[in-house]
N, C-alpha and C positions, 0 to 999 in steps of 0.2 A: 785580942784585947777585948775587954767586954766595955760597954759605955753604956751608962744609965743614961735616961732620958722621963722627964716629967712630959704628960700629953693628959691635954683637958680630958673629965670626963665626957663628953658630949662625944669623943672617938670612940670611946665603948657601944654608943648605941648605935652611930656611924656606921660603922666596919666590921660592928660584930661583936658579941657577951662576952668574950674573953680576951683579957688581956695577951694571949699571945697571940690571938688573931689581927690584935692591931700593931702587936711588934712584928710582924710579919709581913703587915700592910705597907709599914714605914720601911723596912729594910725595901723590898722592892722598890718603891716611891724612892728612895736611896740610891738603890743601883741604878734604874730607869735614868734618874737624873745625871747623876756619874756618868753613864754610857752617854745618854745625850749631849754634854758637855764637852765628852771626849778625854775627859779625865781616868779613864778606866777602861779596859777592852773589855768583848762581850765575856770571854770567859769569868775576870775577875768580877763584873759585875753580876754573873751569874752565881758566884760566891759567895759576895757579899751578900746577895739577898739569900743566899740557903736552898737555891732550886737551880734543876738541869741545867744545861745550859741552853736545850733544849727547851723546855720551860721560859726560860728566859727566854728565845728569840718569839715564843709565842706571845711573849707579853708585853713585849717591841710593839709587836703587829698589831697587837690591842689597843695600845696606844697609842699608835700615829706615827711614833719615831721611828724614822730609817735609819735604817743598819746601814752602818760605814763598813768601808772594805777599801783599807788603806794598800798602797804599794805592798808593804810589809805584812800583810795581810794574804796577799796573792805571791809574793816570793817566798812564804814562808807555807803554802798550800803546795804550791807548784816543789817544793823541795820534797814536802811529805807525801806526795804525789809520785817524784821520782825515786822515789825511798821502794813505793811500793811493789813496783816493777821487778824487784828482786825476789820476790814471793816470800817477804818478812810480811808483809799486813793486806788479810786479806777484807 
């Protein structure tokens, strides 16, 4: 789904001379918040802002927010974990 968004000029000199550096600013600032909330896991919100997911947990760290690591989080590591032991993923 694509979704327009109006943002003052004054973000352009903000965050950078081009327009999709500052839609790329918000998308982040978007997910950051999403994950923070807990509305979104890391992966999806690595998504929605359009970088790794790896990328993403760097840009957690940058901003202060700790990374949640729910039950479902660790039963669902510890599965892909036990997965691996069959020499499918190395």
């Amino acid at each position: 789904m694509k979704i327009e968004l109006e943002v003052p000029d004054n973000l352009l000199a903000e965050w950078g001379s081009k327009p999709d550096s500052v839609r790329d600013r918000l998308q982040l600032e978007l997910a950051l918040h999403l994950y923070a909330s807990r509305k979104v896991s890391a992966g999806s919100a690595a998504e929605i802002a359009g970088i790794s997911r790896g990328t993403f947990e760097e840009a957690l760290k940058a901003s202060g927010i700790e990374r949640s690591y729910s039950m479902a989080d660790l039963e669902s590591d510890l599965a892909w974990v036990g997965g691996a032991t069959d020499g499918s993923r190395a």
